[in-house]
MARMITI-731773 format. One record per residue: x, y negated, z negated of N, C-alpha, C in turn. Coordinates in steps of 0.02 Angstrom, whole numbers. Atoms other than C-alpha are relative to their C-alpha. Last residue first. Layout:
N
+--------+--------+--------+--------+---------+--------+--------+--------+--------+
:  neast : nnorth :    nup : caeast : canorth :   caup :  ceast : cnorth :    cup :
+--------+--------+--------+--------+---------+--------+--------+--------+--------+
:      X :      Y :      Z :      X :       Y :      Z :      X :      Y :      Z :
...
+--------+--------+--------+--------+---------+--------+--------+--------+--------+
end
This chain:
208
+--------+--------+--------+--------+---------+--------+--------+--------+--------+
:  neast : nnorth :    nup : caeast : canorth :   caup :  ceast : cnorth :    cup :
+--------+--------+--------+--------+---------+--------+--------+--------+--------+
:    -78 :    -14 :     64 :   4588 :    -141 :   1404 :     24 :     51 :     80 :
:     -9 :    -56 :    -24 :   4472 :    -252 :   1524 :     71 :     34 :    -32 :
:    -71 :     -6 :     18 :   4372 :    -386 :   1440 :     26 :     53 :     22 :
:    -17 :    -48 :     26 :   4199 :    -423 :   1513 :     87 :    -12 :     -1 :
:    -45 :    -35 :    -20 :   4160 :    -589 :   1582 :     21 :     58 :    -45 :
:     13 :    -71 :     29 :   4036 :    -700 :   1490 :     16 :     68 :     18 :
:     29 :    -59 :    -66 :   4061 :    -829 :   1620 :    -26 :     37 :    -42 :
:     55 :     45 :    -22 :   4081 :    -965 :   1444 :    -31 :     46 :     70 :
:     63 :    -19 :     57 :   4212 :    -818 :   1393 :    -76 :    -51 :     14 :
:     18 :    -70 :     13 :   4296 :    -816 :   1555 :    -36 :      1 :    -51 :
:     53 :    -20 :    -45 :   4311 :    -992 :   1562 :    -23 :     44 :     13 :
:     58 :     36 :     42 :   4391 :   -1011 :   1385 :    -37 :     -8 :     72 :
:     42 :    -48 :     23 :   4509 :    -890 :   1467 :    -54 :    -20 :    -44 :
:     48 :    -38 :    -44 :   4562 :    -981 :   1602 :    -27 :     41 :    -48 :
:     57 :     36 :    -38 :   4603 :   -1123 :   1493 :    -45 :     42 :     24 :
:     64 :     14 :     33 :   4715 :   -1007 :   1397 :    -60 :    -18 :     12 :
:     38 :    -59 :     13 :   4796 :    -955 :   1545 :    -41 :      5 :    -49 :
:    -59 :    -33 :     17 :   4853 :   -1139 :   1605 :    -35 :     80 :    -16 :
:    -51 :     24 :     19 :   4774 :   -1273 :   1697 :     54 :     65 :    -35 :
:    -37 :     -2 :     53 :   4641 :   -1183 :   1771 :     86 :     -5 :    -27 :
:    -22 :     49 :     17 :   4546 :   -1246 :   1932 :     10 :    -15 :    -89 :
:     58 :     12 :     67 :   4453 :   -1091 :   1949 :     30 :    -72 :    -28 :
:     80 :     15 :    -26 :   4514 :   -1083 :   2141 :    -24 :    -23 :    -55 :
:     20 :     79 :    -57 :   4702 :   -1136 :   2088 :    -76 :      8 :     16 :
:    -39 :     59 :     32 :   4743 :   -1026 :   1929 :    -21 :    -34 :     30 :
:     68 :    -14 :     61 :   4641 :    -857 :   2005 :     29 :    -91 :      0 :
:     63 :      3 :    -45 :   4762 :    -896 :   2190 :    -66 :    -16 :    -71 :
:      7 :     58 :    -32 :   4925 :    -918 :   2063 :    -92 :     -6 :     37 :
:    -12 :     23 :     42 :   4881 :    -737 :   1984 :     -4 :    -74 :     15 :
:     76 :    -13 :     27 :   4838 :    -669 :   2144 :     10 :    -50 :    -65 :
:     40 :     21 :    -49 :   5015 :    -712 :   2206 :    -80 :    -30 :    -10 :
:     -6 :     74 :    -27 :   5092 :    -670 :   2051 :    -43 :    -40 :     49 :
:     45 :     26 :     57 :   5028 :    -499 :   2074 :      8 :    -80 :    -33 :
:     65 :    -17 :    -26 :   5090 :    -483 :   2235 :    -47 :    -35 :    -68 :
:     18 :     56 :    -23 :   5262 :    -537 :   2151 :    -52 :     -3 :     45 :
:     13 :     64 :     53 :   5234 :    -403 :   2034 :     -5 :    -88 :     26 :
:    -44 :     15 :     32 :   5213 :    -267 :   2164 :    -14 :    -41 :    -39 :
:    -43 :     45 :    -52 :   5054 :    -181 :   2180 :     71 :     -2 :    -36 :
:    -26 :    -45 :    -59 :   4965 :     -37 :   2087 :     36 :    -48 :     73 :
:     39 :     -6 :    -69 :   4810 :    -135 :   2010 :     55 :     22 :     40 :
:     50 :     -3 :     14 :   4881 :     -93 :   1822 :    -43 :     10 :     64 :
:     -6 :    -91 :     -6 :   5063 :     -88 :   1867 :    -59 :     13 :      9 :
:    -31 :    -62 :    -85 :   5048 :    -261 :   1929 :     -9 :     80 :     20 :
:     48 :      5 :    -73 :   4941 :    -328 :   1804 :     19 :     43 :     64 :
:     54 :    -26 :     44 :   5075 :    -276 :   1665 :    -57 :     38 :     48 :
:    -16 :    -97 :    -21 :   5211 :    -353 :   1771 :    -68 :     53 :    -32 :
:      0 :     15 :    -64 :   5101 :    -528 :   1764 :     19 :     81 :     12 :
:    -35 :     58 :    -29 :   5053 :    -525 :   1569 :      0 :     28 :     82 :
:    -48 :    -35 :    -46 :   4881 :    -445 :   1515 :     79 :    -39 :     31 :
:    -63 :     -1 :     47 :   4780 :    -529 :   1376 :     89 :     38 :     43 :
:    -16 :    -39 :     45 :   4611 :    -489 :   1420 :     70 :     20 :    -43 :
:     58 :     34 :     61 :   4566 :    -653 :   1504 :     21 :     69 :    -48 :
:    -56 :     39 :     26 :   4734 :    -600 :   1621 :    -17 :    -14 :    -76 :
:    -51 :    -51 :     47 :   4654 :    -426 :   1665 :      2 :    -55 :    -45 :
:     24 :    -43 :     38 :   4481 :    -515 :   1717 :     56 :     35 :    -54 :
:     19 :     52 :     38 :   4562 :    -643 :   1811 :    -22 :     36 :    -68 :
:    -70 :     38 :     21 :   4667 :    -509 :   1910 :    -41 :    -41 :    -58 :
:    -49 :    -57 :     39 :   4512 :    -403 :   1940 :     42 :    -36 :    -58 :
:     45 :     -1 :     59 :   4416 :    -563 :   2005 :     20 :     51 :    -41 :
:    -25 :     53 :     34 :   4571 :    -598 :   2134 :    -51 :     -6 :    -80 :
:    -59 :     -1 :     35 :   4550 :    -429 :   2191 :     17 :    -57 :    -43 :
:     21 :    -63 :     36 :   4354 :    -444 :   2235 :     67 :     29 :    -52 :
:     18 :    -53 :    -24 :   4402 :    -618 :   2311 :    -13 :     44 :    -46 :
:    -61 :    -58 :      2 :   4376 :    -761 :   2220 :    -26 :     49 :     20 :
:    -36 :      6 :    -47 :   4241 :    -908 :   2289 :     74 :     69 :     -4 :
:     33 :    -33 :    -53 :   4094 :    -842 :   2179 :     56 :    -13 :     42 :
:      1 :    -71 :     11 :   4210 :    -890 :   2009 :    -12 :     51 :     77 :
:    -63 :    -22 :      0 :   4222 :   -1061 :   2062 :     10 :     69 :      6 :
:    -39 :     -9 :    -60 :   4043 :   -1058 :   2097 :     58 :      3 :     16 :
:     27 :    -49 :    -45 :   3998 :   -1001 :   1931 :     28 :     -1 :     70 :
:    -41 :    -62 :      8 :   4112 :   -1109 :   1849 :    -24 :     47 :     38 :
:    -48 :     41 :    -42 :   4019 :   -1278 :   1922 :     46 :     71 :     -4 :
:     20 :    -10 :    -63 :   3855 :   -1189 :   1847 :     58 :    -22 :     38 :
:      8 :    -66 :    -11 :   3937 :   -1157 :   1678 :      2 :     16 :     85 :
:    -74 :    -12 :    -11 :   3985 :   -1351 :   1697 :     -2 :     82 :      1 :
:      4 :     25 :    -51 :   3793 :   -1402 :   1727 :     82 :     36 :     37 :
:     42 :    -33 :    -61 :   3729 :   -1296 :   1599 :     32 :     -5 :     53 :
:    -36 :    -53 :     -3 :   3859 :   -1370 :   1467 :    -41 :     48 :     34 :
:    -70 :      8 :      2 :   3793 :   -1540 :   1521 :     12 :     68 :     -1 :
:     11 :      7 :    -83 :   3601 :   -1498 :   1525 :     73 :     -3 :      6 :
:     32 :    -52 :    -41 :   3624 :   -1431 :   1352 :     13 :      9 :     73 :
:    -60 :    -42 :     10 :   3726 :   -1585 :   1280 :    -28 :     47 :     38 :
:    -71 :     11 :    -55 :   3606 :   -1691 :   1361 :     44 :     64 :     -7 :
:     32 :      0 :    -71 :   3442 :   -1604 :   1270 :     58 :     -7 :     43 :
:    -12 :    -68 :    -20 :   3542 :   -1595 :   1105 :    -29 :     21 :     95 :
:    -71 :    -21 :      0 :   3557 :   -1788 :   1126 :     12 :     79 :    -12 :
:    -26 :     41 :    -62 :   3378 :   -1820 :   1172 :     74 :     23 :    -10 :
:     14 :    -50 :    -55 :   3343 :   -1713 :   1014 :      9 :    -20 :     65 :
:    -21 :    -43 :      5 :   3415 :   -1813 :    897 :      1 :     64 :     49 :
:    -61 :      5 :    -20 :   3361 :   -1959 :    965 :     65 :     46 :     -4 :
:     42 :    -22 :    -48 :   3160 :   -1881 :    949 :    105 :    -37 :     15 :
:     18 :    -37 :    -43 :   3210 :   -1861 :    773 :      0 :     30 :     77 :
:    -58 :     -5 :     29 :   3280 :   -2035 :    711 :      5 :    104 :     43 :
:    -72 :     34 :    -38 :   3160 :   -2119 :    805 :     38 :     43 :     13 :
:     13 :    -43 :    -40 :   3007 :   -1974 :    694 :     41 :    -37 :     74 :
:    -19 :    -60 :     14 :   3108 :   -2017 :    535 :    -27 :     26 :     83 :
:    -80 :    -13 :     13 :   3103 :   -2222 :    579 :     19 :     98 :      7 :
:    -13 :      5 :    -61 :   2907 :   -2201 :    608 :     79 :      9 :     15 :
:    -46 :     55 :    -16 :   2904 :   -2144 :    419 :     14 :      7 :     80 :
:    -74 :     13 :     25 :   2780 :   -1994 :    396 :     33 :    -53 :     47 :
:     -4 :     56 :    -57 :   2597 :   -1971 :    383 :     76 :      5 :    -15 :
:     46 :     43 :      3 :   2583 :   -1815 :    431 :    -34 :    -44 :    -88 :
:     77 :     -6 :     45 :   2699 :   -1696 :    403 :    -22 :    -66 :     10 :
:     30 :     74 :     24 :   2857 :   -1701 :    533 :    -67 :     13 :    -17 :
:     75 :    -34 :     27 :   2963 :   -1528 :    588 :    -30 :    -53 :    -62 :
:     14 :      7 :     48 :   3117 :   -1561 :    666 :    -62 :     16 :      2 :
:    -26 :     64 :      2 :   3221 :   -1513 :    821 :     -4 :    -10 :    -67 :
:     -7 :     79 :      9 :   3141 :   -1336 :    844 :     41 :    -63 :    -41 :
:    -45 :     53 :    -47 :   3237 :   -1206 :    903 :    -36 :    -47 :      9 :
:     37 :      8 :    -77 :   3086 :   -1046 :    874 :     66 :    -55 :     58 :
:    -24 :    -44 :    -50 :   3189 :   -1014 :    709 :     -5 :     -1 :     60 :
:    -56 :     -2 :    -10 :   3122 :   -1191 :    658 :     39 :     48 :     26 :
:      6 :     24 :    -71 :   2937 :   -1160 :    713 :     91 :     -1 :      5 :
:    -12 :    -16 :    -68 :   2946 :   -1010 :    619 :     -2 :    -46 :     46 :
:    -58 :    -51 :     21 :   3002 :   -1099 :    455 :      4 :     46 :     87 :
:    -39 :     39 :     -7 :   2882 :   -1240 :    470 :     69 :     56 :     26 :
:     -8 :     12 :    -81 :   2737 :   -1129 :    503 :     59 :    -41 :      6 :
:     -6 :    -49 :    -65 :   2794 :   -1018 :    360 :    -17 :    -43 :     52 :
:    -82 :    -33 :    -23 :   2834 :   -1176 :    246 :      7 :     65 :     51 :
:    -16 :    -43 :     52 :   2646 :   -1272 :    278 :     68 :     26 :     -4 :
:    -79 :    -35 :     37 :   2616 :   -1419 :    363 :      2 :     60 :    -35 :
:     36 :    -53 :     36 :   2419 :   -1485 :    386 :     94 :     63 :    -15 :
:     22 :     25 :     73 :   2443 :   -1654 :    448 :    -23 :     68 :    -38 :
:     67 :    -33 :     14 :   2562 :   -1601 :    588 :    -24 :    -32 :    -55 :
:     32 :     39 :     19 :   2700 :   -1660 :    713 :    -59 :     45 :    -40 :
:     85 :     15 :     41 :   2823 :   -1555 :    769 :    -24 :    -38 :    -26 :
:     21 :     15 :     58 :   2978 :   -1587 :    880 :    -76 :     -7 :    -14 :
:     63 :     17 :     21 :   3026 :   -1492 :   1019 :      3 :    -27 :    -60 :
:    -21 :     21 :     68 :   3203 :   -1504 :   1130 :    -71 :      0 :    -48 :
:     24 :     90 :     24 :   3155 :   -1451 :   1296 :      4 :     19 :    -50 :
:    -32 :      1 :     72 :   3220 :   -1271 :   1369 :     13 :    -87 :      9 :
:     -3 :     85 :     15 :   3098 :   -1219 :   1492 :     38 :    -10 :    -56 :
:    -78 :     17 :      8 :   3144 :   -1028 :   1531 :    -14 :    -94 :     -8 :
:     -4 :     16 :    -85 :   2948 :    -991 :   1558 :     87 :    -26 :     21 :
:     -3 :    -63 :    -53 :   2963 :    -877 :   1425 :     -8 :    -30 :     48 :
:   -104 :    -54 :      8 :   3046 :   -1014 :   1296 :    -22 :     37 :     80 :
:    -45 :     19 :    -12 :   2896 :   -1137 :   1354 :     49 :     35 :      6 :
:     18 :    -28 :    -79 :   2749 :   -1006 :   1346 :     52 :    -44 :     28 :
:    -21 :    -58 :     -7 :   2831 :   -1001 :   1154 :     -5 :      9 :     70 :
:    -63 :    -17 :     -1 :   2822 :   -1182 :   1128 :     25 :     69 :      8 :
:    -40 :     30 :    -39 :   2660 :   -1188 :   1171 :     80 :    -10 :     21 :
:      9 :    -32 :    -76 :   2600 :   -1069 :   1083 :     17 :    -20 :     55 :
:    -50 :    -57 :    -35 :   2686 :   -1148 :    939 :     -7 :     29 :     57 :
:    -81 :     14 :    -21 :   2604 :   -1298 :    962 :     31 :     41 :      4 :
:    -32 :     31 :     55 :   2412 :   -1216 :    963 :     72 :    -21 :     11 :
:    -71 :    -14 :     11 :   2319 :   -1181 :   1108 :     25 :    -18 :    -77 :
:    -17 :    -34 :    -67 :   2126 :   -1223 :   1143 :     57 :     47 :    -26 :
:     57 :    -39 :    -39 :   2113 :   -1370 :   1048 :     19 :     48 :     56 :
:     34 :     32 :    -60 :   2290 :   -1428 :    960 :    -59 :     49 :     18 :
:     64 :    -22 :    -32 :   2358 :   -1395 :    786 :    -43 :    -35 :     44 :
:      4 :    -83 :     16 :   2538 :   -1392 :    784 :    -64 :     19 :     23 :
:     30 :    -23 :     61 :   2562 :   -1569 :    862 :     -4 :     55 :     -8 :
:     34 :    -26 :     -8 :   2712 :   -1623 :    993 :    -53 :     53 :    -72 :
:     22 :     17 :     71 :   2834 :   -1725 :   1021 :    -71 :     21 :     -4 :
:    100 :    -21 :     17 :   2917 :   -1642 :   1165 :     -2 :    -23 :    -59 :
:     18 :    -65 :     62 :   3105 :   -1688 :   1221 :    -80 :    -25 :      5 :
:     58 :    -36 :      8 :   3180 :   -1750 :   1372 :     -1 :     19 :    -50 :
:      7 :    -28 :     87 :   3354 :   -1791 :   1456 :    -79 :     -8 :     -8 :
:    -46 :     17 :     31 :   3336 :   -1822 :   1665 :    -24 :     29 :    -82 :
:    -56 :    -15 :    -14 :   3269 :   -1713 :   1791 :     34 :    -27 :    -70 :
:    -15 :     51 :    -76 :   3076 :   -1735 :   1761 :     73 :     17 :     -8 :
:    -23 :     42 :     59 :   2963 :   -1580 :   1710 :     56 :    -69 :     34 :
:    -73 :    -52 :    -19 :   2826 :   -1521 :   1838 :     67 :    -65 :    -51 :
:    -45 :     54 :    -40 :   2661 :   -1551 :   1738 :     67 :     32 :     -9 :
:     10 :    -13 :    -77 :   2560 :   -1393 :   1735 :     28 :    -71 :      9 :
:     -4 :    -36 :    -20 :   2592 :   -1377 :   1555 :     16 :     14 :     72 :
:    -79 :      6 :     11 :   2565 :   -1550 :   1482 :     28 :     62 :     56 :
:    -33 :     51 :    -62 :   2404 :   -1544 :   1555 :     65 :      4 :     -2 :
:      2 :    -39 :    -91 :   2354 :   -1357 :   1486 :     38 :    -70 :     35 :
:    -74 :    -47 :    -18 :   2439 :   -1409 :   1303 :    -24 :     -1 :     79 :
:      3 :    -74 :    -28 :   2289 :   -1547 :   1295 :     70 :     28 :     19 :
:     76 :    -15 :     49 :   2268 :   -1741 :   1251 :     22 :     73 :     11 :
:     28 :    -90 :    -46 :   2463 :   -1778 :   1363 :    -65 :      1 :    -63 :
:     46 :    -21 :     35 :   2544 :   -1933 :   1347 :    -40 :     59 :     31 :
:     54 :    -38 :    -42 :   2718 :   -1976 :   1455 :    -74 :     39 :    -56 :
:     37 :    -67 :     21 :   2827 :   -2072 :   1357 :    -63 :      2 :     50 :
:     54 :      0 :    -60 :   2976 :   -2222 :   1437 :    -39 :    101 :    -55 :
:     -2 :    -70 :    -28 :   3107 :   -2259 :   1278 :    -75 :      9 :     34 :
:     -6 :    -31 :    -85 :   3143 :   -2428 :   1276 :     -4 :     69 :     19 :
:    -71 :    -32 :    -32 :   3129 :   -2463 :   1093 :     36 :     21 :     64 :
:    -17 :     47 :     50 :   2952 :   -2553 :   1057 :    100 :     15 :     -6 :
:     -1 :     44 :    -36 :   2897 :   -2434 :   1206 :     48 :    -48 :    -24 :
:    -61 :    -15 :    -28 :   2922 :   -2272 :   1066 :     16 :    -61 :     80 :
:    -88 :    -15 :     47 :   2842 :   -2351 :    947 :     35 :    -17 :     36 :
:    -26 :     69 :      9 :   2689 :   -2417 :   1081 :     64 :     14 :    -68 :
:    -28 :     40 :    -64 :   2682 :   -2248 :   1135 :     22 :    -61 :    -10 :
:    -71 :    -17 :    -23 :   2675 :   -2167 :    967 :     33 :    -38 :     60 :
:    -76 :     42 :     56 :   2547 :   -2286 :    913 :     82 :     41 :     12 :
:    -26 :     78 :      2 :   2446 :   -2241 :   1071 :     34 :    -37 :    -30 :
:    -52 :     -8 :    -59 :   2463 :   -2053 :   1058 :     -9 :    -64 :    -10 :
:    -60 :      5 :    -14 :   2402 :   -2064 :    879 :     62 :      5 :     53 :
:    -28 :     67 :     48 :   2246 :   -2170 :    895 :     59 :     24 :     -5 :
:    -34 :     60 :    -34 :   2210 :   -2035 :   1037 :     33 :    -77 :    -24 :
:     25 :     86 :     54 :   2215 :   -1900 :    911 :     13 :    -57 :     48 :
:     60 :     12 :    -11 :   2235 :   -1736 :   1026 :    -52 :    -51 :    -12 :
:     28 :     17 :     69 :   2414 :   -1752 :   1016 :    -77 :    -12 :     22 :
:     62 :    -22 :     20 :   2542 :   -1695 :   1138 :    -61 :     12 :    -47 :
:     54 :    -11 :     50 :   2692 :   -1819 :   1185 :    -71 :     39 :      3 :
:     69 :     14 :    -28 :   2830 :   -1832 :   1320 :    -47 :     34 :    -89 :
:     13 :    -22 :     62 :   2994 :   -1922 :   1286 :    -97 :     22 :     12 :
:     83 :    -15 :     10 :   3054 :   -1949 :   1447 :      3 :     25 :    -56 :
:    -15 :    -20 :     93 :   3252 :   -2036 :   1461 :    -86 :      1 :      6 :
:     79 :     15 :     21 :   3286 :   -2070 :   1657 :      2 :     40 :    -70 :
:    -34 :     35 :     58 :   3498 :   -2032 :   1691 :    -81 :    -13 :    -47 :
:    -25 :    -59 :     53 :   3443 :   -1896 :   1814 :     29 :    -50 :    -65 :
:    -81 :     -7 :     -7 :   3353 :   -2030 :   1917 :     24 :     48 :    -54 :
:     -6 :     18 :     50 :   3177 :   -1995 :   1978 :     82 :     20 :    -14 :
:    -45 :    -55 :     17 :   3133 :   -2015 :   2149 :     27 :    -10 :    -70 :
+--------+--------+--------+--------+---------+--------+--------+--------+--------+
end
């Protein structure tokens, strides 16, 4: 079973002299790589839980890197990519970077630059999975308020005070209080600001 802390760095390079010097790099540091000759293998392997990035060439048989990185975006895979190429140019560099790649490495270049790289991207990788993980912890906060108590959250994120709310959904004020407390304790928000830096991470509409 693989542990969510596990660190894969997986590689696609048709040059088997350069999957093996990458491997033994990236061994020579403790980082565990998975080799791939072909986009199709890489492809149809299922990815592993923990951090991750792709080191990966432009021009491959069959596919090319971007294509790869594009059947990535649409499959919602979001791995960190870094390029590898001996044939570079500034438009493929330029769309791979819009695309949300990492870096973009010409052949031959300093083992240090492609370290320095693939740690770069291991650490956008966490951060990712992290502010995924806490969206997803908001979500279910969110799913536990009633239909009124999601109103209320909605006014507050827009700036509303307590009497305000009240008039607004047609109760009293200490009703609205009520609700008000109830939002505060399920979403486990400290104060109203808080709750509203969870509302914008929900992507919650604002209600004038």
């Amino acid at each position: 079973m693989t542990r969510t802390d596990d660190v894969t760095v997986f590689v696609i390079d048709d040059d088997v002299r350069m999957l093996t010097a990458t491997e033994r790099l990236l061994k020579s540091v403790g980082l565990h790589a998975e080799l791939f000759a072909t986009p199709k293998d890489f492809l149809t392997r299922k990815l592993t839980d923990g951090p991750s990035c792709l080191v990966l060439d432009v021009r491959l048989p069959g596919m090319s890197g971007l294509d790869v990185q594009r059947k990535l975006a649409e499959a919602g895979v979001q791995i960190p990519v870094i390029f590898i190429t001996g044939h570079g140019d500034i438009p493929m560099t330029v769309k791979a970077m819009k695309s949300g790649a990492v870096e973009f490495l010409t052949k031959p270049f300093r083992d240090q630059d492609l370290l320095d790289a693939i740690q770069q991207a291991l650490q956008r990788h966490r951060e990712t999975r992290e502010q995924q993980r806490e969206i997803q912890e908001l979500k279910e906060r969110y799913e536990t308020l009633t239909a009124r108590e999601r109103e209320v959250m909605a006014l507050l994120f827009s700036g509303m005070l307590t009497k305000q709310i009240a008039s607004k959904i047609g109760t009293s004020e200490i009703t609205a209080q009520v609700h008000r407390a109830q939002v505060m304790h399920k979403m486990h928000a400290n104060s109203p600001a808080e709750l509203g830096r969870m509302a914008e991470k929900l992507k919650l509409p604002t209600i004038s």
